[in-house]
PyMOL commands that place a pseudoatom at each C-alpha (Angstrom):
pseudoatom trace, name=CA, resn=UNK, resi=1, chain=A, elem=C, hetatm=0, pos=[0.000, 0.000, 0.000]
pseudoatom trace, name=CA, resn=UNK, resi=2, chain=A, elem=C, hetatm=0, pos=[0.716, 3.682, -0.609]
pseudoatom trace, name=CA, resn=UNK, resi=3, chain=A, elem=C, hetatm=0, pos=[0.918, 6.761, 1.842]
pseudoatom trace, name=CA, resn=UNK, resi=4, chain=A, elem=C, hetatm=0, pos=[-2.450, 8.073, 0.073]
pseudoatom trace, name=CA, resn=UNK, resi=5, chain=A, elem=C, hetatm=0, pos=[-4.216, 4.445, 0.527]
pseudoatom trace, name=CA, resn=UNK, resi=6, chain=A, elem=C, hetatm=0, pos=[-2.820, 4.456, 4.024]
pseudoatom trace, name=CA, resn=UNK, resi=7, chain=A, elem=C, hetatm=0, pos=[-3.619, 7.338, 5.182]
pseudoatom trace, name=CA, resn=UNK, resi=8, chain=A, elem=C, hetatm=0, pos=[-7.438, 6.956, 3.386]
pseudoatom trace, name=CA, resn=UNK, resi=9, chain=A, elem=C, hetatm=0, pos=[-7.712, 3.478, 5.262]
pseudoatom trace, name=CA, resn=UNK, resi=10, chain=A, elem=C, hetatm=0, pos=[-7.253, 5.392, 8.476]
pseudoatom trace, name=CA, resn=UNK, resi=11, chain=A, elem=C, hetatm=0, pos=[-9.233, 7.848, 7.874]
pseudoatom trace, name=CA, resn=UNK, resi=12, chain=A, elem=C, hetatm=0, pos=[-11.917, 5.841, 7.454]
pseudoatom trace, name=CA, resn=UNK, resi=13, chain=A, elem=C, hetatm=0, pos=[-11.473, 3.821, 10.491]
pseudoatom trace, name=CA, resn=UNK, resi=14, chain=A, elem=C, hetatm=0, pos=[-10.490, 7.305, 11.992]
pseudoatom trace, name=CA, resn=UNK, resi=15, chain=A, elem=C, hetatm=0, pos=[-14.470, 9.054, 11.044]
pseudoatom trace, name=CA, resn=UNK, resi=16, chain=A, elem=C, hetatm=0, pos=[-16.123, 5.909, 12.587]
pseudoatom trace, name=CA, resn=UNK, resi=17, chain=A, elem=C, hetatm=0, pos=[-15.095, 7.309, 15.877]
pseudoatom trace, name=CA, resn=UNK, resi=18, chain=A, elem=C, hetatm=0, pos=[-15.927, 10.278, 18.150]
pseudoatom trace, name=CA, resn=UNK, resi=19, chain=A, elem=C, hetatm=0, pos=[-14.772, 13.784, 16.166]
pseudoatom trace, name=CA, resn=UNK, resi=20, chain=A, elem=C, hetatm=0, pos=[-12.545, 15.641, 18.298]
pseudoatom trace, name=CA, resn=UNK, resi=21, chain=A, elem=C, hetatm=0, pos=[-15.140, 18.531, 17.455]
pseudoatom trace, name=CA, resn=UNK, resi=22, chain=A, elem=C, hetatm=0, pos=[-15.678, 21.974, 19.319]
pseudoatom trace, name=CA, resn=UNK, resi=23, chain=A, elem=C, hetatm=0, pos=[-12.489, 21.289, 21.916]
pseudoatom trace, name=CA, resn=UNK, resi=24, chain=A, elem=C, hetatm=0, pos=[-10.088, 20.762, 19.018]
pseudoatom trace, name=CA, resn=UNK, resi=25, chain=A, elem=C, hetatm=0, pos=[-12.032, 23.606, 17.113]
pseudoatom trace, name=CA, resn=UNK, resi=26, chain=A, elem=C, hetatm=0, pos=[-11.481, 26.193, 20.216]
pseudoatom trace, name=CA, resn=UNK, resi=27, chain=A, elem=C, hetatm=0, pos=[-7.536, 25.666, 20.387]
pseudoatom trace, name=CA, resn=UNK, resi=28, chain=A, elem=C, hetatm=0, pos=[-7.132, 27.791, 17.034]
pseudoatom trace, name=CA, resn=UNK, resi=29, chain=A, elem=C, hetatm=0, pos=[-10.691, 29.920, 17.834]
pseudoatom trace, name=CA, resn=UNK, resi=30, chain=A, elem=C, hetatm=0, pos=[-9.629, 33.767, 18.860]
pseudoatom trace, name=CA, resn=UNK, resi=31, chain=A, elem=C, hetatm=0, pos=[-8.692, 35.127, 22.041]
pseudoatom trace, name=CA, resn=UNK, resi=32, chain=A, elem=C, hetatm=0, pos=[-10.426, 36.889, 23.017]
pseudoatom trace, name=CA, resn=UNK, resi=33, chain=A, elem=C, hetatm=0, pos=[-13.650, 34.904, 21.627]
pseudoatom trace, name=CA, resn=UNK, resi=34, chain=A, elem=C, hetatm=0, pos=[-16.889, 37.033, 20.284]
pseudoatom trace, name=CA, resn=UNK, resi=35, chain=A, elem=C, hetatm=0, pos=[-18.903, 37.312, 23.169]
pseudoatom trace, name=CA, resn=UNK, resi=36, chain=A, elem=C, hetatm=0, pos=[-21.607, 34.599, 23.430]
pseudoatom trace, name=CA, resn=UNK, resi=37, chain=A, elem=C, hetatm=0, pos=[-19.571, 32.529, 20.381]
pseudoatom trace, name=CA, resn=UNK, resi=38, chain=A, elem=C, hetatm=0, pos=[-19.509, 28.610, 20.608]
pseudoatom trace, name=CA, resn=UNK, resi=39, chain=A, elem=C, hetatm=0, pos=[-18.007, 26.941, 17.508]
pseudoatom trace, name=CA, resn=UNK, resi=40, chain=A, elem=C, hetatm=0, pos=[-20.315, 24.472, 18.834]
pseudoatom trace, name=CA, resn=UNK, resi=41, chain=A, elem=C, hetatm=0, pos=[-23.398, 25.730, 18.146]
pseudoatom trace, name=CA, resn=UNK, resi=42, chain=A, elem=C, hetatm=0, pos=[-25.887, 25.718, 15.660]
pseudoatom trace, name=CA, resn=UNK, resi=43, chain=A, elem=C, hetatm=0, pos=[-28.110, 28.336, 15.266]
pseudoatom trace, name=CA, resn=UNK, resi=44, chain=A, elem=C, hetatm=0, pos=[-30.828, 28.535, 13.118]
pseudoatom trace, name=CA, resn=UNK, resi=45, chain=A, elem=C, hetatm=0, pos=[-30.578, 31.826, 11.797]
pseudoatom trace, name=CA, resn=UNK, resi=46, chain=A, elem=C, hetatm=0, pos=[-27.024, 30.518, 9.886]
pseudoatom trace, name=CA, resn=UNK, resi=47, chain=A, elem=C, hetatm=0, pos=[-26.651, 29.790, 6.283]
pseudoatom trace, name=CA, resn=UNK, resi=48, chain=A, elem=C, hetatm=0, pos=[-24.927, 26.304, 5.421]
pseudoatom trace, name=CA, resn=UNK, resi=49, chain=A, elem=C, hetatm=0, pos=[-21.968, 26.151, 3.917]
pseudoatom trace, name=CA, resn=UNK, resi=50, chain=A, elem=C, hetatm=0, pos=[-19.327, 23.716, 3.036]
pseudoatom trace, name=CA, resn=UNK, resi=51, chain=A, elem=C, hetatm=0, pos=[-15.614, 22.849, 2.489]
pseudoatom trace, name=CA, resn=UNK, resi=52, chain=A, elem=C, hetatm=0, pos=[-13.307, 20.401, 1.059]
pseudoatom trace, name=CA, resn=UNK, resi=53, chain=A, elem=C, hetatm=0, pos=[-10.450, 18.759, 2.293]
pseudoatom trace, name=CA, resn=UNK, resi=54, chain=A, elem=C, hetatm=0, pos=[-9.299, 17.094, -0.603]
pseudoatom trace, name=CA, resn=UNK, resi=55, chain=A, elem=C, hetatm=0, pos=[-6.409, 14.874, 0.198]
pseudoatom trace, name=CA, resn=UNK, resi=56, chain=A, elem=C, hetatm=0, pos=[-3.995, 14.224, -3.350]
pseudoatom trace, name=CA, resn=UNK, resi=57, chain=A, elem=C, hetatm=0, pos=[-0.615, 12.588, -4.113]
pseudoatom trace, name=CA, resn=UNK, resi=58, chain=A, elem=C, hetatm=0, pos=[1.752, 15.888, -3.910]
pseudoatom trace, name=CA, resn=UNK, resi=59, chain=A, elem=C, hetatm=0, pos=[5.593, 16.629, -4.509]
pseudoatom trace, name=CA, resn=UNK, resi=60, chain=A, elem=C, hetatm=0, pos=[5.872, 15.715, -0.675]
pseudoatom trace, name=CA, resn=UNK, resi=61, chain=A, elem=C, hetatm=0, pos=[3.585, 13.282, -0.129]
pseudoatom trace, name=CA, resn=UNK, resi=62, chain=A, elem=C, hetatm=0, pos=[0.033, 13.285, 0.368]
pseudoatom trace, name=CA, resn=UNK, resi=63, chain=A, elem=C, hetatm=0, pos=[-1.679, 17.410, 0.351]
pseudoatom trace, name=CA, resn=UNK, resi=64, chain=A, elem=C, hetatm=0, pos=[-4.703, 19.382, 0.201]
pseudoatom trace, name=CA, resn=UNK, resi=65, chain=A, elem=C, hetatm=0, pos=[-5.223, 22.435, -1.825]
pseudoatom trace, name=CA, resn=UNK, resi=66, chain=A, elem=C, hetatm=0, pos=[-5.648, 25.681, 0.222]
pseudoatom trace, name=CA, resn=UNK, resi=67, chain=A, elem=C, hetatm=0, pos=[-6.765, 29.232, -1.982]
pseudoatom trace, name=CA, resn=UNK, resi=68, chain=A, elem=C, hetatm=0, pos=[-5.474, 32.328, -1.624]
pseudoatom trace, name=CA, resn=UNK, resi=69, chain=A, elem=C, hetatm=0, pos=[-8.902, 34.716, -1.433]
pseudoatom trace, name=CA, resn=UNK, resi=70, chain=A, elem=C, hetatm=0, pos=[-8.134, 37.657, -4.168]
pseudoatom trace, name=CA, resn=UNK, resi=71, chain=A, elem=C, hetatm=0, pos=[-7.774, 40.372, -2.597]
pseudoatom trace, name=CA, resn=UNK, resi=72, chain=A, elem=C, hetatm=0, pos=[-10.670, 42.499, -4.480]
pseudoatom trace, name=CA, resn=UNK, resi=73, chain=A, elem=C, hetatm=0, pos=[-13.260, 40.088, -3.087]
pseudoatom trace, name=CA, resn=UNK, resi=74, chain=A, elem=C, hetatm=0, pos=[-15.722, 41.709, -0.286]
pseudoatom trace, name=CA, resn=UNK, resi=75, chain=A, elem=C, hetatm=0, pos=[-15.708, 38.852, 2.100]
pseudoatom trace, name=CA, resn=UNK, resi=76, chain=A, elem=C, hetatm=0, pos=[-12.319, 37.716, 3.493]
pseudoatom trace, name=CA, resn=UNK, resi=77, chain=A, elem=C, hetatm=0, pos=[-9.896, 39.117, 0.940]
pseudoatom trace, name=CA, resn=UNK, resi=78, chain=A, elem=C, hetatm=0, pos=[-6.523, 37.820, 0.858]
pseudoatom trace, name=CA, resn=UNK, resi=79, chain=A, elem=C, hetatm=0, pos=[-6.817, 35.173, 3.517]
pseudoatom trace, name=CA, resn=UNK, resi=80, chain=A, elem=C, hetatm=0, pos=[-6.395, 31.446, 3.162]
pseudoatom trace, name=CA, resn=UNK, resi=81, chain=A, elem=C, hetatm=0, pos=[-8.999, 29.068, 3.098]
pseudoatom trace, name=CA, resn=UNK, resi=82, chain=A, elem=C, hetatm=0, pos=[-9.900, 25.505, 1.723]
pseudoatom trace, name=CA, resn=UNK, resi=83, chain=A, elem=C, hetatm=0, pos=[-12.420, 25.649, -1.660]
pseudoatom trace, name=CA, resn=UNK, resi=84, chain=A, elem=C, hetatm=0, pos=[-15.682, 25.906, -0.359]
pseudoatom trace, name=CA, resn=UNK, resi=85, chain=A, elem=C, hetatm=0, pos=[-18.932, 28.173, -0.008]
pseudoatom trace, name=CA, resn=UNK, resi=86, chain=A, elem=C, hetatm=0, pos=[-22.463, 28.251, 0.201]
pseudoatom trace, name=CA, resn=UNK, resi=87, chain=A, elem=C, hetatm=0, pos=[-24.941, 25.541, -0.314]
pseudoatom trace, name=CA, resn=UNK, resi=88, chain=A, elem=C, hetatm=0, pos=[-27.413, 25.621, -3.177]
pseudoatom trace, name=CA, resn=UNK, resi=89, chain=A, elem=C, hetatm=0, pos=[-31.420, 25.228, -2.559]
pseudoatom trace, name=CA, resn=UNK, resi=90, chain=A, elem=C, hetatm=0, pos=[-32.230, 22.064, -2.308]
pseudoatom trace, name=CA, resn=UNK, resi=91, chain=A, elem=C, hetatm=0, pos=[-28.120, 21.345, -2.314]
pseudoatom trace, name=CA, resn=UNK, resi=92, chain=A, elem=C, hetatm=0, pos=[-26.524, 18.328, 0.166]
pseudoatom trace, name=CA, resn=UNK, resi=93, chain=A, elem=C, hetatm=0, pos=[-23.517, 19.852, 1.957]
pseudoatom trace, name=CA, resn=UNK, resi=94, chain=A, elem=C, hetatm=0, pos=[-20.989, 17.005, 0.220]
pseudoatom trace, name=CA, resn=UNK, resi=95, chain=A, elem=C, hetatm=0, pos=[-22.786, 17.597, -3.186]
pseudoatom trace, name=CA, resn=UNK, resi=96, chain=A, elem=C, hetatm=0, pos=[-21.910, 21.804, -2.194]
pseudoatom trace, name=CA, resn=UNK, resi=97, chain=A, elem=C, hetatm=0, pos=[-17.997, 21.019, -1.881]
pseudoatom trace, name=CA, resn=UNK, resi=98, chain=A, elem=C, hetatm=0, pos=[-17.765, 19.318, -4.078]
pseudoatom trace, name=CA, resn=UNK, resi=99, chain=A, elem=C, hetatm=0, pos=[-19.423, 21.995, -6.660]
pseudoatom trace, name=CA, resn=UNK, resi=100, chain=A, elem=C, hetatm=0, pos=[-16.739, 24.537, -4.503]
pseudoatom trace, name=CA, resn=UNK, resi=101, chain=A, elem=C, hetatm=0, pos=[-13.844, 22.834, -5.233]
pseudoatom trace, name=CA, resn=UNK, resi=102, chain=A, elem=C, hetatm=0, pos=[-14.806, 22.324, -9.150]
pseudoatom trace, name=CA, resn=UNK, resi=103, chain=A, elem=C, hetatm=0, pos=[-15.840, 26.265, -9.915]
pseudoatom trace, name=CA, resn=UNK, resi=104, chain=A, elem=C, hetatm=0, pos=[-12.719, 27.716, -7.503]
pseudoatom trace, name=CA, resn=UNK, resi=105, chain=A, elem=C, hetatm=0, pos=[-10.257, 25.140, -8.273]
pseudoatom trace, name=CA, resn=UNK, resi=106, chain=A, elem=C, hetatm=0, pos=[-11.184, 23.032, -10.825]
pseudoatom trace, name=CA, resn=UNK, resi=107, chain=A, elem=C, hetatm=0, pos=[-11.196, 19.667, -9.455]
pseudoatom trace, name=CA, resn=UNK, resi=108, chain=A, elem=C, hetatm=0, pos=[-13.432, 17.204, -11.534]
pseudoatom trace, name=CA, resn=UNK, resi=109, chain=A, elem=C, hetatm=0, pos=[-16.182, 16.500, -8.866]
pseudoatom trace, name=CA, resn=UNK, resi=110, chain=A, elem=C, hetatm=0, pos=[-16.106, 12.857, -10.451]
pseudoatom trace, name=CA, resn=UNK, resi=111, chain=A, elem=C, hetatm=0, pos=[-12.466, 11.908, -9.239]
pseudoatom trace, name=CA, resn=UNK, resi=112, chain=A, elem=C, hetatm=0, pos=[-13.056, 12.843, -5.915]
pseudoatom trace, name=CA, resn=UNK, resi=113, chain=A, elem=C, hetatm=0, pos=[-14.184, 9.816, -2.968]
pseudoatom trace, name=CA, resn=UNK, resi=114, chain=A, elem=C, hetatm=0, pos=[-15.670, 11.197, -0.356]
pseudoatom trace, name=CA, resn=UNK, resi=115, chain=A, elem=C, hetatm=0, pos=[-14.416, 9.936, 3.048]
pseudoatom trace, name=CA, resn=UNK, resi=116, chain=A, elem=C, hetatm=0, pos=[-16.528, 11.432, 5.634]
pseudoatom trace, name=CA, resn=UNK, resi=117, chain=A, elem=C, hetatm=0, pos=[-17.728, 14.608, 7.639]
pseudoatom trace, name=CA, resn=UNK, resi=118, chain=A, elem=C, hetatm=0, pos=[-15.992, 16.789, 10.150]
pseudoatom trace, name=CA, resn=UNK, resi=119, chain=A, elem=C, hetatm=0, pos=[-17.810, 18.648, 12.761]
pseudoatom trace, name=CA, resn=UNK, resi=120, chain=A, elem=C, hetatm=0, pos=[-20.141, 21.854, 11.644]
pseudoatom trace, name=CA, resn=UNK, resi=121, chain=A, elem=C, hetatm=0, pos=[-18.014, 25.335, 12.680]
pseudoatom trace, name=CA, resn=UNK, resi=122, chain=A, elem=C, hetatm=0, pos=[-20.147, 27.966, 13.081]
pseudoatom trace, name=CA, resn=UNK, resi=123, chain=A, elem=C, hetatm=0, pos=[-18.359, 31.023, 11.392]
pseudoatom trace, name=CA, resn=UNK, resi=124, chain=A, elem=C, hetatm=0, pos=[-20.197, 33.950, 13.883]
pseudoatom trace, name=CA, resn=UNK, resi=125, chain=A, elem=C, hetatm=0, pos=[-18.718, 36.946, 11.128]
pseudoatom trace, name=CA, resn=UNK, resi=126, chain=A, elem=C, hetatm=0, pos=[-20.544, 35.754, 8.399]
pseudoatom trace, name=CA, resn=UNK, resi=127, chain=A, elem=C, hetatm=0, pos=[-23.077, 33.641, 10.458]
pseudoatom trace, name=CA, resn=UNK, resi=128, chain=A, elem=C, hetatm=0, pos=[-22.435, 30.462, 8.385]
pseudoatom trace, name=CA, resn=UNK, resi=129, chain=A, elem=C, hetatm=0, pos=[-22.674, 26.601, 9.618]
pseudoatom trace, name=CA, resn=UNK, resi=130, chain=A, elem=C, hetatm=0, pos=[-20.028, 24.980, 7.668]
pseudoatom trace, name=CA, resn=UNK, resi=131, chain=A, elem=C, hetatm=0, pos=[-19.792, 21.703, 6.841]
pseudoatom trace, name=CA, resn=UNK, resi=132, chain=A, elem=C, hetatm=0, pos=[-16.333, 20.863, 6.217]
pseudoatom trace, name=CA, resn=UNK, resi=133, chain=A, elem=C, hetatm=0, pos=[-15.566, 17.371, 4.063]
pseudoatom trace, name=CA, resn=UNK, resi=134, chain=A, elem=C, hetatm=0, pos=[-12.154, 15.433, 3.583]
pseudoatom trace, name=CA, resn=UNK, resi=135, chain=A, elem=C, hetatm=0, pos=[-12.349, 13.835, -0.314]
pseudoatom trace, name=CA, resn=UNK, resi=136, chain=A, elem=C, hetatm=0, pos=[-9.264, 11.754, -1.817]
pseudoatom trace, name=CA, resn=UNK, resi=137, chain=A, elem=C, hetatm=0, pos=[-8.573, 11.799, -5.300]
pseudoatom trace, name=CA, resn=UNK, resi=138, chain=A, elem=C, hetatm=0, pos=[-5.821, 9.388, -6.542]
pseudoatom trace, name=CA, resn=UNK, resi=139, chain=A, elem=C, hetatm=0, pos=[-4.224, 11.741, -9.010]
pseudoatom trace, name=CA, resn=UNK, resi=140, chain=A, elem=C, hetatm=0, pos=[-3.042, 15.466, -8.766]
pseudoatom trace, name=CA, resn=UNK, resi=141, chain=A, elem=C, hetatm=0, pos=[-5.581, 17.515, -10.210]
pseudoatom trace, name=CA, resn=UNK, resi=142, chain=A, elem=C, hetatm=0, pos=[-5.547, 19.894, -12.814]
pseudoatom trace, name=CA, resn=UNK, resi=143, chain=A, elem=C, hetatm=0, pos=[-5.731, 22.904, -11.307]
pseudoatom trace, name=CA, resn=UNK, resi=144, chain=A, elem=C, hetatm=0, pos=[-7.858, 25.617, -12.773]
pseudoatom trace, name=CA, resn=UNK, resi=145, chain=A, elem=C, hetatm=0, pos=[-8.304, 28.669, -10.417]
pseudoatom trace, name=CA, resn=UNK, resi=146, chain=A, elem=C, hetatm=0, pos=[-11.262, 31.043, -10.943]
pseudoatom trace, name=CA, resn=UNK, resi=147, chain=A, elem=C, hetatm=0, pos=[-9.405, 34.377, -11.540]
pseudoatom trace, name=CA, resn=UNK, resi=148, chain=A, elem=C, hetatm=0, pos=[-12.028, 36.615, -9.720]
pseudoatom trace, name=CA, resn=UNK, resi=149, chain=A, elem=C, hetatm=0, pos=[-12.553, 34.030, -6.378]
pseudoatom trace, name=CA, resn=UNK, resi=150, chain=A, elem=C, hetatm=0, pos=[-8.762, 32.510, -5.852]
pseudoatom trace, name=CA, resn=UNK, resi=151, chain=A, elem=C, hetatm=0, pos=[-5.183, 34.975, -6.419]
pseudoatom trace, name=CA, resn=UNK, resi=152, chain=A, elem=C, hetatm=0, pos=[-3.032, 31.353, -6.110]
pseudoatom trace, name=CA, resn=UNK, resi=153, chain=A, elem=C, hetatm=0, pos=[-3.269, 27.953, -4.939]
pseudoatom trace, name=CA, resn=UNK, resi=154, chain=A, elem=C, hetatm=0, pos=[-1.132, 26.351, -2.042]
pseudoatom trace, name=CA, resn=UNK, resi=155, chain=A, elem=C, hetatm=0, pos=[-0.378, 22.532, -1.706]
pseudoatom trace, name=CA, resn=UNK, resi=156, chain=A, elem=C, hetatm=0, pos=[-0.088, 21.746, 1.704]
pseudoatom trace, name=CA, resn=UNK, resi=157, chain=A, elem=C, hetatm=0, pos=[1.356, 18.589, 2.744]
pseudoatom trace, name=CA, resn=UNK, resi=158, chain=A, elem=C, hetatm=0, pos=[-0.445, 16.844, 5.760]
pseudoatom trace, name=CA, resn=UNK, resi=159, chain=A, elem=C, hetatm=0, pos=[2.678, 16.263, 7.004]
pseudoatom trace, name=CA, resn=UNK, resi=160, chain=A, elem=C, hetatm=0, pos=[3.300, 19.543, 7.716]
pseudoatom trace, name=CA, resn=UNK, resi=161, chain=A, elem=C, hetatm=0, pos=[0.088, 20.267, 8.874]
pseudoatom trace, name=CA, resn=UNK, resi=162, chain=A, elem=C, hetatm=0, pos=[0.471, 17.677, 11.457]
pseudoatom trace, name=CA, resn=UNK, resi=163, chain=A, elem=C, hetatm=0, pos=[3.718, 19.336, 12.542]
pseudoatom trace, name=CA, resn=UNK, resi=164, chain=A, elem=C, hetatm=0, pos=[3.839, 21.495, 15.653]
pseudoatom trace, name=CA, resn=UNK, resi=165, chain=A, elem=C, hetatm=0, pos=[6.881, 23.109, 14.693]
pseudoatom trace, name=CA, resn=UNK, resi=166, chain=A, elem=C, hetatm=0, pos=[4.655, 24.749, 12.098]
pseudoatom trace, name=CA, resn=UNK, resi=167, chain=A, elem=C, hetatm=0, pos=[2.191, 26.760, 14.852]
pseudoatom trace, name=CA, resn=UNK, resi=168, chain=A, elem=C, hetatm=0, pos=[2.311, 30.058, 15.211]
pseudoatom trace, name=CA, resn=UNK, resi=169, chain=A, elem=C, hetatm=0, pos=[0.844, 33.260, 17.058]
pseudoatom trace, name=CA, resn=UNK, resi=170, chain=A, elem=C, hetatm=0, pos=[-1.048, 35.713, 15.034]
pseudoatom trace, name=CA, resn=UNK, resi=171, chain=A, elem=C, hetatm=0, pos=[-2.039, 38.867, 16.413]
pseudoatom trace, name=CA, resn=UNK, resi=172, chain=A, elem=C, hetatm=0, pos=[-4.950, 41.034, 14.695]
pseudoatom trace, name=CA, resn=UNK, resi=173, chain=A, elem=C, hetatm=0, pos=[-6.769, 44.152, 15.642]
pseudoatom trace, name=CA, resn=UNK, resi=174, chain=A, elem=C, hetatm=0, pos=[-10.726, 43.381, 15.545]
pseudoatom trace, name=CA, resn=UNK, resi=175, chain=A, elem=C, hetatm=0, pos=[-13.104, 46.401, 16.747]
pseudoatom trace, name=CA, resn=UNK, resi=176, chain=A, elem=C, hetatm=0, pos=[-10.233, 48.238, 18.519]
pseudoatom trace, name=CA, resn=UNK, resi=177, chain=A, elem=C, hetatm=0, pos=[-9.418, 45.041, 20.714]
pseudoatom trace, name=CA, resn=UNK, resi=178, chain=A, elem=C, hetatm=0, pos=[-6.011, 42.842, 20.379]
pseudoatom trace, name=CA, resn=UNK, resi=179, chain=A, elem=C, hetatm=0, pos=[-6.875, 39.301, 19.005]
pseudoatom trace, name=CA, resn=UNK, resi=180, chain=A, elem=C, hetatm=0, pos=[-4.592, 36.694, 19.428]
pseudoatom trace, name=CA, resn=UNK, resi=181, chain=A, elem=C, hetatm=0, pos=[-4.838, 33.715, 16.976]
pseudoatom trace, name=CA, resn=UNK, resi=182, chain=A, elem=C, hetatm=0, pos=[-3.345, 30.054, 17.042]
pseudoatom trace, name=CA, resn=UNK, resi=183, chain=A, elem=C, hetatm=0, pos=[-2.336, 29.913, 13.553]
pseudoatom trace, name=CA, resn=UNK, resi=184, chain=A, elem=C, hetatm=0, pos=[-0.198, 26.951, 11.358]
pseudoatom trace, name=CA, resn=UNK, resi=185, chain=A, elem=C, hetatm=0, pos=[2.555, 28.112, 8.682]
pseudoatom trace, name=CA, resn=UNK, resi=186, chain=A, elem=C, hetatm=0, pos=[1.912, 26.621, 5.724]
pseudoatom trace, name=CA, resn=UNK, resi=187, chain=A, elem=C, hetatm=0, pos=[3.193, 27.154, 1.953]
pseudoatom trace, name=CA, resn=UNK, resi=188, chain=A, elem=C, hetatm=0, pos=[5.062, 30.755, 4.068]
pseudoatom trace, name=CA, resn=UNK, resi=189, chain=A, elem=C, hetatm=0, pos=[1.115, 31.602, 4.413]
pseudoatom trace, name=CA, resn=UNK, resi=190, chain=A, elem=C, hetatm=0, pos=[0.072, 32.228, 8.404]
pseudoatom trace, name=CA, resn=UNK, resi=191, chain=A, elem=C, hetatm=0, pos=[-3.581, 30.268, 7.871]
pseudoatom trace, name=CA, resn=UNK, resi=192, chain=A, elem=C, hetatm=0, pos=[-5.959, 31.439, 10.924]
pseudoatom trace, name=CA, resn=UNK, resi=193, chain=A, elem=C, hetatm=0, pos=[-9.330, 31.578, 11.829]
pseudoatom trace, name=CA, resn=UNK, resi=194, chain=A, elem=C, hetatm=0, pos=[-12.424, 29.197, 10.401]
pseudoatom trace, name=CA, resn=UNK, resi=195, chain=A, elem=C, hetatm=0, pos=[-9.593, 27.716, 8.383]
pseudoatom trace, name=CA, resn=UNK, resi=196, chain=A, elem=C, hetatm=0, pos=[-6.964, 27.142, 10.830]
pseudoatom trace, name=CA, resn=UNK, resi=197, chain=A, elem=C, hetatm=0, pos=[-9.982, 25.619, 13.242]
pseudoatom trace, name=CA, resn=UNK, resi=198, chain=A, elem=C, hetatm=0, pos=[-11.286, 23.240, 10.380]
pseudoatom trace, name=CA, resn=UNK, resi=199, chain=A, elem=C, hetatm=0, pos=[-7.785, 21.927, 9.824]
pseudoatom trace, name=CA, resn=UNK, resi=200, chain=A, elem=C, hetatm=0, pos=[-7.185, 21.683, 13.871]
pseudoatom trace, name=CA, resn=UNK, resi=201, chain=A, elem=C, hetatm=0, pos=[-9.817, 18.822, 14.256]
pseudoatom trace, name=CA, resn=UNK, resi=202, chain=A, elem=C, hetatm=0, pos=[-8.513, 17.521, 10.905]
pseudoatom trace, name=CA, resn=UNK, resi=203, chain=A, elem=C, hetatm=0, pos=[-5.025, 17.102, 12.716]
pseudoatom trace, name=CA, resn=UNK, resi=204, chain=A, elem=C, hetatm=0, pos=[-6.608, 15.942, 15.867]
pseudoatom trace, name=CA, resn=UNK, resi=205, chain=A, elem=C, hetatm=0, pos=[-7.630, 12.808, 14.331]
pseudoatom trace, name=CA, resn=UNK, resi=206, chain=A, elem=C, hetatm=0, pos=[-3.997, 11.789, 14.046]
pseudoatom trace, name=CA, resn=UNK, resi=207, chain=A, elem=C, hetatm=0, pos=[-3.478, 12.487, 18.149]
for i in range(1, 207): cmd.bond("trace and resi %d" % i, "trace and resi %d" % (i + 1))
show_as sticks, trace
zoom trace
């Protein structure tokens, strides 16, 4: 067997199992937190969203694609984030990151397996539940990036998202008040926030 068929067969053994969830979630969540914010939750005023993981052979092993927002968009410009957005009427969340990762990055929904779920982040600035999804695909895809969504792409090993050498503090100003941010270094990118949070369970499941 493979790293990438290794690391899918434990991953499926892994998702059969309690998610680390809201506890791994919190480690990378701001300090100070939004007042009254629980990654946790689930309210019913948010809008679903979803994500993709999507695990592929890379030049060091197995990776997942991260995006660099462009910088002109309204919402998050020129942060780092995993292909994803909101769900269509109607739309399952899977089906929705799927779609994500095909118009931002385009990765062929067809050569993707899906694996299994993550736990739901509720993203309090934008008041989203999203669903965040790890997919393998057994070849590198052929990146296409959607000019007006994604300035670059970043292949991030797992490795070194696994790697604690790779954590960082990032410090932002939000509303006048000092925020402090558990963040990893990845592709010489500081990712933070929903991101950063969504990958911190993902690295939980390794222990």
């Amino acid at each position: 067997m493979n790293a990438l068929s290794d690391l899918e067969t434990f991953l499926r053994t892994r998702l059969t199992e309690p998610l680390p969830g809201a506890q791994a979630q919190w480690r990378f969540a701001p300090k100070p937190a939004r007042k009254g914010w629980d990654p946790g939750q689930t309210p019913e005023s948010a809008r679903h969203a979803a994500a993709l993981i999507l695990i592929y052979p890379g030049a060091e092993g197995p990776s997942i694609p991260l995006t660099l927002r462009h910088s002109t968009l309204p919402h998050h410009p020129g942060q780092i984030s995993l292909p994803g957005g909101r769900l269509d009427a109607g739309e399952r969340p899977e089906d929705a990151a799927l779609r994500e990762a095909h118009e931002e990055i385009g990765v062929d929904p067809a050569s993707v397996r899906i694996v299994g779920p993550l736990s739901t982040l509720w993203v309090v600035v934008s008041n989203h539940l999203l669903h965040p999804f790890i997919g393998i695909t057994d070849t590198p895809p052929e990146f296409k990036l959607a000019e007006r969504e994604v300035e670059a792409l970043i292949e991030a090993p797992v490795e070194h998202i696994r790697d604690s050498e790779r954590l960082r503090q990032y410090r932002l100003a939000r509303d006048g008040i000092i925020v402090d941010y558990q963040s990893i270094e990845l592709g010489g990118h500081p990712v933070w926030g929903a991101t950063a949070m969504v990958l911190g369970e993902f690295r939980e499941l390794f222990g």
